[in-house]
N, CA, C and O of each residue as an XYZ file, in Angstrom:
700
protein
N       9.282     -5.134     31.485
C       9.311     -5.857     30.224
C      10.731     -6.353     29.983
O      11.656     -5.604     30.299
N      11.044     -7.798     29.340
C      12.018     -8.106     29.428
C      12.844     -7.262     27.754
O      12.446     -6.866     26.659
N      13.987     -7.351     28.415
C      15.042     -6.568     27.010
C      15.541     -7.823     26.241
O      16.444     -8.477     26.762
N      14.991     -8.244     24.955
C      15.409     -9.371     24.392
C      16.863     -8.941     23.646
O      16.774     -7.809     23.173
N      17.904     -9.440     23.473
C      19.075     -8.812     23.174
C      18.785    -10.226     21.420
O      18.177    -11.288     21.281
N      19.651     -9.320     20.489
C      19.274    -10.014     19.293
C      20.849    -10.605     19.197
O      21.427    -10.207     20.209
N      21.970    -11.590     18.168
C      23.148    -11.734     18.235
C      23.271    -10.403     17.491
O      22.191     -9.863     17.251
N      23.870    -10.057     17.267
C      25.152     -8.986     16.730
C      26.048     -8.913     15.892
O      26.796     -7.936     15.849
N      26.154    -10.020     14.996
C      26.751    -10.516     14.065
C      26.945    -10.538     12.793
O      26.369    -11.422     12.159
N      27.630     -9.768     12.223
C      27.785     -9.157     10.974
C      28.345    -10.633      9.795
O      29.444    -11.185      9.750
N      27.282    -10.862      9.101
C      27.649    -11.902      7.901
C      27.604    -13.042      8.891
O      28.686    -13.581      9.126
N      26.705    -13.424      9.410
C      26.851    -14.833     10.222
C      25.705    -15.740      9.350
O      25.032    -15.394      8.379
N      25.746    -16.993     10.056
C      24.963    -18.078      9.581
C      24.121    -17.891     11.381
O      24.726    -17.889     12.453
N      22.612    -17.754     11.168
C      21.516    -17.991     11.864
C      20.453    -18.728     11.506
O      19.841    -18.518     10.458
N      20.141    -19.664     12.356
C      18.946    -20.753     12.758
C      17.711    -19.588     13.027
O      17.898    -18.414     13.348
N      16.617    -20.152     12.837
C      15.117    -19.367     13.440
C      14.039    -20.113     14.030
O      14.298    -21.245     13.619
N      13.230    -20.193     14.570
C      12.253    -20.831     14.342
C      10.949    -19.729     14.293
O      10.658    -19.482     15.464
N      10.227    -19.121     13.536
C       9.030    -18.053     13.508
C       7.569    -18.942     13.500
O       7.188    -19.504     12.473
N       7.049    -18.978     14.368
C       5.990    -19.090     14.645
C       4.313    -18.515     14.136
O       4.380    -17.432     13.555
N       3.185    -18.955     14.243
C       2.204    -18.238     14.526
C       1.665    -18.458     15.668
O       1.759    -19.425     16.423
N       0.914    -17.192     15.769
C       0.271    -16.827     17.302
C      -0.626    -17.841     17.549
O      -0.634    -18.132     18.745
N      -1.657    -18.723     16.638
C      -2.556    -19.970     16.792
C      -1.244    -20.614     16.749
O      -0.270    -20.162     16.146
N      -1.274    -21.614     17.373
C       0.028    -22.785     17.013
C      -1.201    -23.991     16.562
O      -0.813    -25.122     16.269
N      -2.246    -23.756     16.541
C      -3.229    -25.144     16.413
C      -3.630    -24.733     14.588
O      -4.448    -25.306     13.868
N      -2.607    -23.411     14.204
C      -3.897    -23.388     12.748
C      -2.899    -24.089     11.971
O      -1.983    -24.674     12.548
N      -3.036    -24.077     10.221
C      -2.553    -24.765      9.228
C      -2.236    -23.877      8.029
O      -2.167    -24.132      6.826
N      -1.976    -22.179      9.089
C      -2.219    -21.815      8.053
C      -0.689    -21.216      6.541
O      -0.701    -20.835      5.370
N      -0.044    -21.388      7.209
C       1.263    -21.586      6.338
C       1.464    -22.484      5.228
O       2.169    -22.409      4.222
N       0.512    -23.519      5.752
C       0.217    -24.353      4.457
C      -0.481    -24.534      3.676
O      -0.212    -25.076      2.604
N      -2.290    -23.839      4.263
C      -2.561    -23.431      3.075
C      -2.512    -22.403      2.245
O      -3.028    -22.315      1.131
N      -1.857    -21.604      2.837
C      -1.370    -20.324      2.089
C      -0.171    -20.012      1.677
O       0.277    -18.867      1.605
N       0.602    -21.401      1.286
C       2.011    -21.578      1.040
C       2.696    -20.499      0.236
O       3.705    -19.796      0.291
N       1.637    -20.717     -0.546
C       2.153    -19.807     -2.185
C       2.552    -18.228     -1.480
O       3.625    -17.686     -1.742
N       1.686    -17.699     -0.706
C       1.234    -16.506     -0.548
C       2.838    -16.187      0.528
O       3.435    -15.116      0.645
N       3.211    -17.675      1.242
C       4.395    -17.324      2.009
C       5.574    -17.243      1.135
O       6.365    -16.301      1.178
N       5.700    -18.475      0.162
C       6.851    -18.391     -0.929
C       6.887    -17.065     -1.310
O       7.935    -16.516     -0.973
N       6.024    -16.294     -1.956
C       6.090    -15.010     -2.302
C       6.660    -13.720     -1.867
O       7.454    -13.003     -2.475
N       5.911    -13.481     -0.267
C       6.726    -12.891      0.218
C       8.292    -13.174      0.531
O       9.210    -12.366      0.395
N       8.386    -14.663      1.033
C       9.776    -14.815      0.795
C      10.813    -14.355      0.592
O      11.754    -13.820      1.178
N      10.253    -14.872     -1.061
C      10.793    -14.370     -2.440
C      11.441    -13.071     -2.282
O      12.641    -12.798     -2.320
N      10.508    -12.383     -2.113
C      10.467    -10.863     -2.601
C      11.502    -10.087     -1.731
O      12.375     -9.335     -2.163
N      11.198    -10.468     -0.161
C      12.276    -10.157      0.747
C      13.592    -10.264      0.561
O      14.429     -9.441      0.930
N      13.892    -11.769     -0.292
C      15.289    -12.104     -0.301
C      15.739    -11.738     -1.699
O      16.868    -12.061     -2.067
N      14.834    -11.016     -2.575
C      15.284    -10.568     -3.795
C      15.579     -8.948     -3.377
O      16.275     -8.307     -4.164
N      15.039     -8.233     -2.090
C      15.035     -7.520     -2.090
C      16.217     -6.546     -1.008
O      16.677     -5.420     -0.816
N      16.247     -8.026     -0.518
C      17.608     -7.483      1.452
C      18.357     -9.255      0.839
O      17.803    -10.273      1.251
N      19.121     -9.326      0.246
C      19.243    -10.735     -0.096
C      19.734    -11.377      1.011
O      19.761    -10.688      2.031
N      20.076    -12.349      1.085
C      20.380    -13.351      1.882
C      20.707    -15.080      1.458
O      20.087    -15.572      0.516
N      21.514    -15.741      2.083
C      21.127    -17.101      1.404
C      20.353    -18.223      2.218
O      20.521    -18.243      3.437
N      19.421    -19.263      1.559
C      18.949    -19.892      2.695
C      19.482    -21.282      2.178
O      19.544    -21.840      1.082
N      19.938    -21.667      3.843
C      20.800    -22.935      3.916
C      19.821    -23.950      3.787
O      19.741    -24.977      3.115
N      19.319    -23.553      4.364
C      17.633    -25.048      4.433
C      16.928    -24.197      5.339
O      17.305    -23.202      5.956
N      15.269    -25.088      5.271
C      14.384    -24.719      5.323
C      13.666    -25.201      5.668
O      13.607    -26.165      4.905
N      12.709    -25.337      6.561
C      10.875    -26.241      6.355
C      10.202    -25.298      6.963
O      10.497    -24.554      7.899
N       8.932    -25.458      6.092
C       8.008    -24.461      5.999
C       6.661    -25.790      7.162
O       6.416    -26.809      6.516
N       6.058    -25.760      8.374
C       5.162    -26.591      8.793
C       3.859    -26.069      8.859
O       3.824    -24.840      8.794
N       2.655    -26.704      8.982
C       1.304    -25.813      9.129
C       1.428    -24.568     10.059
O       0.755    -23.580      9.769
N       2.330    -24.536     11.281
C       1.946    -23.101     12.142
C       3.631    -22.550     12.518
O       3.736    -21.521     13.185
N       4.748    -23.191     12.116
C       5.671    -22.503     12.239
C       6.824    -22.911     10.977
O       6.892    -23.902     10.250
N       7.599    -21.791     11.069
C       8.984    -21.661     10.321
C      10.543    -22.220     10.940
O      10.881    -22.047     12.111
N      11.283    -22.824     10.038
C      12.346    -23.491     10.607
C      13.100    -22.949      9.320
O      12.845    -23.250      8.154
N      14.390    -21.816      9.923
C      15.304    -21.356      8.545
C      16.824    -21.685      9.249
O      17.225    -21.880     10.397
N      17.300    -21.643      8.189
C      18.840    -21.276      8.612
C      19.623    -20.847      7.525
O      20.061    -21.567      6.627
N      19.855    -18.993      7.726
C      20.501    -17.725      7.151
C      21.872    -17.992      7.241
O      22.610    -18.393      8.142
N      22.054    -17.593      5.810
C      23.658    -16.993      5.889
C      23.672    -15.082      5.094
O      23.644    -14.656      3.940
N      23.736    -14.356      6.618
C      23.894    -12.825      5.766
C      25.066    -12.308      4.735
O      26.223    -12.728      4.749
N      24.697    -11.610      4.104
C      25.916    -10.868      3.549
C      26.698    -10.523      4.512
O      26.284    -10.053      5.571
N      28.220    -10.777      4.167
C      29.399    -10.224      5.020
C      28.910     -8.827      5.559
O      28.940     -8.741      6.787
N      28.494     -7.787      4.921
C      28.583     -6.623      5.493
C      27.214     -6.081      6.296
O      26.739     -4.986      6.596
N      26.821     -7.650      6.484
C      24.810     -7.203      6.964
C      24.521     -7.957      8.236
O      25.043     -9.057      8.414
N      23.709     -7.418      9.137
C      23.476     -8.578     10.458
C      22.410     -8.065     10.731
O      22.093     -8.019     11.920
N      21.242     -7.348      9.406
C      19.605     -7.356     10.257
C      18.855     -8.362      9.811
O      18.317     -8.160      8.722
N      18.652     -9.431     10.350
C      17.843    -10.646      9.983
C      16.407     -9.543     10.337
O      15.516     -9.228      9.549
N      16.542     -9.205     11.507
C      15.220     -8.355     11.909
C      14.530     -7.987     11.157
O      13.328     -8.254     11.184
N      15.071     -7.289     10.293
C      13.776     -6.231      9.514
C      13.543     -7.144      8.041
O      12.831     -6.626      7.180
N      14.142     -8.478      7.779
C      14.038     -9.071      6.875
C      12.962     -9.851      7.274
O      12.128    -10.062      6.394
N      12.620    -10.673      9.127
C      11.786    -11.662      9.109
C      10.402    -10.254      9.266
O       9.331    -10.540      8.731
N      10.497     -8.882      9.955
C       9.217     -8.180      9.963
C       8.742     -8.215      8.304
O       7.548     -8.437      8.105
N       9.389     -8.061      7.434
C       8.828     -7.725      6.188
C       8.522     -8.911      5.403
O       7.906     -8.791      4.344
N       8.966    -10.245      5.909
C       8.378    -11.554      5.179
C       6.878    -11.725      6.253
O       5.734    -12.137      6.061
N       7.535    -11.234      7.281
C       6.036    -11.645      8.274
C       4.634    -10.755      7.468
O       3.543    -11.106      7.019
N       5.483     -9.258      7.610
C       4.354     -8.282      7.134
C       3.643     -8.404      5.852
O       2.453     -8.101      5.761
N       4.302     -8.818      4.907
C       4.404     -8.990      3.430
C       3.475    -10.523      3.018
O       2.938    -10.683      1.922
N       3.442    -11.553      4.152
C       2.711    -12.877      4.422
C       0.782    -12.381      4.689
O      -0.226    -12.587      4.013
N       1.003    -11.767      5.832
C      -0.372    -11.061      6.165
C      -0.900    -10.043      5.615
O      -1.850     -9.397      6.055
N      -0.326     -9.866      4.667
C      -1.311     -8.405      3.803
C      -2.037     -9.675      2.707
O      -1.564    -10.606      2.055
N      -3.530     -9.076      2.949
C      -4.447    -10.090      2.570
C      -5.039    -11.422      2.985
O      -5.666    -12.200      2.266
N      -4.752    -11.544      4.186
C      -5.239    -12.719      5.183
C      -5.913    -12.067      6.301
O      -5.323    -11.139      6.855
N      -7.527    -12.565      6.870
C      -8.039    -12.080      7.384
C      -7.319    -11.912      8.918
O      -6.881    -12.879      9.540
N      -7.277    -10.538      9.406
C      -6.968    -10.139     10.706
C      -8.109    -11.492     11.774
O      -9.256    -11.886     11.565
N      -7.123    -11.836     12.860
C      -7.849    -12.789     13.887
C      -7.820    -11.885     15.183
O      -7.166    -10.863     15.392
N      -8.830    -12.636     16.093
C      -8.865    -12.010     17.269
C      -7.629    -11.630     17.733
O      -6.601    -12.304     17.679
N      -7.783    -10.361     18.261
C      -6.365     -9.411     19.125
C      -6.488     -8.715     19.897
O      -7.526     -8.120     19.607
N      -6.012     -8.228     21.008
C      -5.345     -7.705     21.945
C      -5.916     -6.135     21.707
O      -6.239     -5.937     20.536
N      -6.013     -5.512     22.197
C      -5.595     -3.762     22.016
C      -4.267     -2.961     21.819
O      -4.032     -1.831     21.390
N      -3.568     -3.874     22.247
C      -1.912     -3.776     22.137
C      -2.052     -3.982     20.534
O      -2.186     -2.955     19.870
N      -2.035     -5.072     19.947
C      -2.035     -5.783     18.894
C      -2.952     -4.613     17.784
O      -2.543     -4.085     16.750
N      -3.759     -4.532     18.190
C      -4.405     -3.307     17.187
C      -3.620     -2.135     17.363
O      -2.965     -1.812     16.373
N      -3.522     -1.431     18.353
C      -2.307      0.036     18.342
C      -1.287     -0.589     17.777
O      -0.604      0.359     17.390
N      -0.755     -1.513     17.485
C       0.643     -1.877     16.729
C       0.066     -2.378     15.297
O       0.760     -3.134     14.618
N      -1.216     -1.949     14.841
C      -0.985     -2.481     13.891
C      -1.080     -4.063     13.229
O      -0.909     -4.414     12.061
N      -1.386     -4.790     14.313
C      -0.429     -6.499     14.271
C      -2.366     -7.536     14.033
O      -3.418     -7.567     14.672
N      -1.920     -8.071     12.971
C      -3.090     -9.113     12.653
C      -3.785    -10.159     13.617
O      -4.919    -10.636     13.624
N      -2.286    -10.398     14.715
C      -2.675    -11.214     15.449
C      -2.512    -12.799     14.614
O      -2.990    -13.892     14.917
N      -1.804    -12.468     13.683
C      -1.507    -13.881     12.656
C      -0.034    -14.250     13.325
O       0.217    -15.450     13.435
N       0.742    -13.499     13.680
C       2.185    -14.396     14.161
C       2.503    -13.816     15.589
O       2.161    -12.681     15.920
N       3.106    -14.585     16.314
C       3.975    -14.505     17.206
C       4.984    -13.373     17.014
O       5.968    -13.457     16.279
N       4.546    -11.984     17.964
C       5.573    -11.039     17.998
C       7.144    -11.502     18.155
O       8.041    -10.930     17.536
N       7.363    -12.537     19.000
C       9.056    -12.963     19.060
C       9.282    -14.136     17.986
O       8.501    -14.642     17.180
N      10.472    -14.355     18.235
C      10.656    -15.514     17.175
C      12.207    -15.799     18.351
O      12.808    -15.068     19.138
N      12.363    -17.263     17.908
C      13.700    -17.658     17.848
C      15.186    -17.607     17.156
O      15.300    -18.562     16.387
N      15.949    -17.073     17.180
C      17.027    -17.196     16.707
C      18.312    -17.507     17.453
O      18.392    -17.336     18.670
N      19.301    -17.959     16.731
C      20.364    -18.710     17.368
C      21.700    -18.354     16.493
O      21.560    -18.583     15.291
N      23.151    -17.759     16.945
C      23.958    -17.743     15.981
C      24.705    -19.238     15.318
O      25.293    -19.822     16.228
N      24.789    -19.789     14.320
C      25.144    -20.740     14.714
C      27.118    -20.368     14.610
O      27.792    -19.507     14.043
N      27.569    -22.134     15.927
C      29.003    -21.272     16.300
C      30.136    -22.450     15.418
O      31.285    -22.390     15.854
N      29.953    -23.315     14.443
C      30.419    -23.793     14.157
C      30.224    -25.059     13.225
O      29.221    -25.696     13.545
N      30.899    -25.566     12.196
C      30.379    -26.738     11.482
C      29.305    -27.596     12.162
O      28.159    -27.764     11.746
N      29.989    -28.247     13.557
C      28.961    -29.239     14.161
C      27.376    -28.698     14.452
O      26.408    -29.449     14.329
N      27.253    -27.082     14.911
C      26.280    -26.859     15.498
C      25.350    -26.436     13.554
O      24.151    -26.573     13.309
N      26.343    -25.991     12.660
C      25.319    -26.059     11.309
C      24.566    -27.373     10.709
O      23.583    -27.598     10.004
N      25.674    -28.186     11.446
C      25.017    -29.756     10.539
C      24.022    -30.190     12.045
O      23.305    -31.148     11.754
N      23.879    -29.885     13.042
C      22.786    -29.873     13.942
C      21.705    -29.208     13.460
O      20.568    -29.671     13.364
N      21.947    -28.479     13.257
C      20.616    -27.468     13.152
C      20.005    -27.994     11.623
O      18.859    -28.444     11.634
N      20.510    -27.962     10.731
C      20.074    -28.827      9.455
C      19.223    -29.806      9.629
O      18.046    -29.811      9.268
N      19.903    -30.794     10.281
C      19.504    -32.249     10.832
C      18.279    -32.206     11.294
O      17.418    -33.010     10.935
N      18.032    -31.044     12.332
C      16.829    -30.607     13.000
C      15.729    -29.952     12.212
O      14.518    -30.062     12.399
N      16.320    -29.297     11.358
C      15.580    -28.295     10.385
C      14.999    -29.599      9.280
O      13.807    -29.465      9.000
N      15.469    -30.424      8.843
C      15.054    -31.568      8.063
C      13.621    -32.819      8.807
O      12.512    -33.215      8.450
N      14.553    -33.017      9.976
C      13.484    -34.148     10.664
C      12.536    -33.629     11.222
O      11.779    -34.299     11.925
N      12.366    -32.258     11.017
C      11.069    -31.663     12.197
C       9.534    -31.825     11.912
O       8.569    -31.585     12.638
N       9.630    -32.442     10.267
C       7.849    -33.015     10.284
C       8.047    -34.215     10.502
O       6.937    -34.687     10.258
N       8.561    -34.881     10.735
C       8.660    -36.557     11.056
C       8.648    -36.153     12.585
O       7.642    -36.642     13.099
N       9.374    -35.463     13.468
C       9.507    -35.227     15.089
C       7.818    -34.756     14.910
O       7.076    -35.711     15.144
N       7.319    -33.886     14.660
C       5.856    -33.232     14.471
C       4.668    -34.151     14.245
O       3.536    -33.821     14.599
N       4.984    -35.507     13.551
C       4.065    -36.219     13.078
C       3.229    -36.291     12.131
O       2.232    -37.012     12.098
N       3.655    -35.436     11.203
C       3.349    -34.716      9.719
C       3.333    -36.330      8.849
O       2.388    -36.904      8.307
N       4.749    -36.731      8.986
C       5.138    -37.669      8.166
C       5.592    -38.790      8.481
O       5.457    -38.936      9.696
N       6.037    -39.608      8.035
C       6.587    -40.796      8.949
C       8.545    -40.576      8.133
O       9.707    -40.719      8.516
N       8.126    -40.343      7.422
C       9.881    -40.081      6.098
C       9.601    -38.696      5.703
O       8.696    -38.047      5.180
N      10.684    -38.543      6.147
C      11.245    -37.165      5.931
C      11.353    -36.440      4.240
O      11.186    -35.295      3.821
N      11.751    -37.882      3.512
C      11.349    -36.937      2.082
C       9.941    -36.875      1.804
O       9.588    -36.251      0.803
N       8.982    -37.494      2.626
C       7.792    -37.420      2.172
C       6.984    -36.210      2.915
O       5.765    -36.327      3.036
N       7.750    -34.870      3.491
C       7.392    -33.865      3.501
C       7.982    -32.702      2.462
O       9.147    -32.328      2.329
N       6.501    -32.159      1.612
C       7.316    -31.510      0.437
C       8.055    -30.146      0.734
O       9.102    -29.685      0.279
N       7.051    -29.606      1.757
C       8.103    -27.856      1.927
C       9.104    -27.933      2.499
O       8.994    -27.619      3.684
N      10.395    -28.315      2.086
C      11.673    -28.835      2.920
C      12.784    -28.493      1.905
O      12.553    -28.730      0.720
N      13.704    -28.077      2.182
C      15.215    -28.326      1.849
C      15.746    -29.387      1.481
O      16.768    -29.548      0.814
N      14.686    -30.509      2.146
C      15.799    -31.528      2.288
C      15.977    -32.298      0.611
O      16.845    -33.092      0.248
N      15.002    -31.815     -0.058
C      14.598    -32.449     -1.029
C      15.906    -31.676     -2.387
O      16.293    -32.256     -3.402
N      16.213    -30.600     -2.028
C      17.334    -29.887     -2.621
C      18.873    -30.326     -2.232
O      19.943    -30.188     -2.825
N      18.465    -30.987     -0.824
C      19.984    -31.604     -0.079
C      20.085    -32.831     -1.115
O      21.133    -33.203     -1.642
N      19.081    -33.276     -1.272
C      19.247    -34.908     -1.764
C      19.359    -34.452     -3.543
O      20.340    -35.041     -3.997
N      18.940    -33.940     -4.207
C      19.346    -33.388     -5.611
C      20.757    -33.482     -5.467
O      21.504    -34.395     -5.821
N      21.074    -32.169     -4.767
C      22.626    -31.958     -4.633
C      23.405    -33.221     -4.541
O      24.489    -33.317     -5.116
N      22.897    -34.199     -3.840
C      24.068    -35.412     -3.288
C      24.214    -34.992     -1.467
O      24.427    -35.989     -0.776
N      24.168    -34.359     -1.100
C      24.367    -34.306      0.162
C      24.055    -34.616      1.469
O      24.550    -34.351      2.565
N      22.661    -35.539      0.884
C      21.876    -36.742      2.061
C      21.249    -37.530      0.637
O      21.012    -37.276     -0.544
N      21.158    -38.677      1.635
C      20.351    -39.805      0.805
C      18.577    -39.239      0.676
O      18.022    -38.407      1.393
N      18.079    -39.903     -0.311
C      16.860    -40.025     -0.092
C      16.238    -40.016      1.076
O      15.503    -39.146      1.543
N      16.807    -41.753      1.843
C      15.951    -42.281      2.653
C      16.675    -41.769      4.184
O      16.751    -42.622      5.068
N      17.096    -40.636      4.406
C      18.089    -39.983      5.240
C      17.193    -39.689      6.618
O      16.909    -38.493      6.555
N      16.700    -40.182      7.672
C      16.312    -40.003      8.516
C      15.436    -41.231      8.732
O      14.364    -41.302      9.333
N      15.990    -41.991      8.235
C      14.984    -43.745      8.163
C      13.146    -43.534      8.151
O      12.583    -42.508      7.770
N      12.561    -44.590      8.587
C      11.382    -44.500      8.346
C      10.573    -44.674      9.695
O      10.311    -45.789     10.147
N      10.206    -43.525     10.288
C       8.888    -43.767     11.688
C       7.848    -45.146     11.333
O       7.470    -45.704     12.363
N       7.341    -45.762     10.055
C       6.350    -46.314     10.038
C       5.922    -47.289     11.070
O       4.856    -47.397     11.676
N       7.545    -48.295     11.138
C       7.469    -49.764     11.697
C       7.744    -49.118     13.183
O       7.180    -49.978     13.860
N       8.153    -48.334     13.956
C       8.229    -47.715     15.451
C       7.503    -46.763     15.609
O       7.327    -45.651     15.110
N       6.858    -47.751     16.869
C       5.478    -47.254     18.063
C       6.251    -46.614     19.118
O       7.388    -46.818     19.545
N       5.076    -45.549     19.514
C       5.361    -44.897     20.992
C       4.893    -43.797     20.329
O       4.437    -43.606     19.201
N       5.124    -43.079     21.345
C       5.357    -41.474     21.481
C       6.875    -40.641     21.825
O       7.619    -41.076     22.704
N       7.147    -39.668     21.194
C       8.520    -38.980     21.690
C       8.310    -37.791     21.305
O       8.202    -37.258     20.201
N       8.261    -37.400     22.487
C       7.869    -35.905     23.245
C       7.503    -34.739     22.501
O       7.470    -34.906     21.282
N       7.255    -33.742     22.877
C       6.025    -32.773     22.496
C       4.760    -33.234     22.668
O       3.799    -32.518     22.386
């Protein structure tokens, strides 16, 4: 079994991407509320700050900044994960997946990334913003509502129309 090593980083800024185990369901979105909540509760409870955000039908796109004196993102994404699936019907699973307990609603791993500097935070933003327009959700980026980006543009810190408009350009680009 491989040894996944986590960063190590006390008070850092981390990227994620958390997944579910269907990547074909929707279900983050229709059970938005039920994810805001746990959220919530996690970050009222192990605080944390979130830089931005998008919430898509089958996965999560964050980017953390810990408290100076804290570096377990870990037990913050198990207890938004755990805290999401209490009350959503258990899906087909594994035997593994039942001895652990596990709904079979998310992806045991997740992605994370430390980020190492201004350029790679305003990357990951950038990415964290355009990813239902890259997805095909939307064609404009403010016209996806579970997003950050819509708090960036309050603030002043992107335009509205900040990732132009897919409508008038054809093709495909990748995934």
């Amino acid at each position: 079994m491989p040894n996944y090593r986590r960063a190590n980083v006390t008070g850092g800024l981390f990227f994620f991407t958390v997944a579910l185990a269907d990547r074909s369901s929707n279900l983050l979105i229709e059970e938005i509320d039920r994810l805001r909540q746990s959220y919530r509760t996690i970050q009222e409870r192990r605080p944390f700050e979130t830089i931005a955000v998008c919430i898509l039908p089958d996965h999560i796109h964050a980017l953390w900044a810990l408290p100076q004196d804290d570096r377990d993102f870990a037990t913050r994404w198990n207890l938004i994960k755990s805290g999401f699936s209490r009350g959503v019907d258990a899906k087909p699973r594994s035997q593994s997946k039942v001895s652990k307990r596990e709904k079979g609603i998310w992806q045991r791993r997740y992605w994370e990334h430390a980020i190492r500097d201004e350029a790679d935070l305003e990357r990951h933003v950038d990415y964290i913003h355009f990813n239902p327009v890259k997805h095909g959700h939307v064609a404009c980026v403010a016209d996806w509502p579970h997003s950050s980006f819509h708090r960036f543009v309050e603030r002043g810190l992107l335009e509205a129309d900040w990732g132009g408009d897919m409508k008038d350009i054809a093709g495909s680009f990748g995934e």
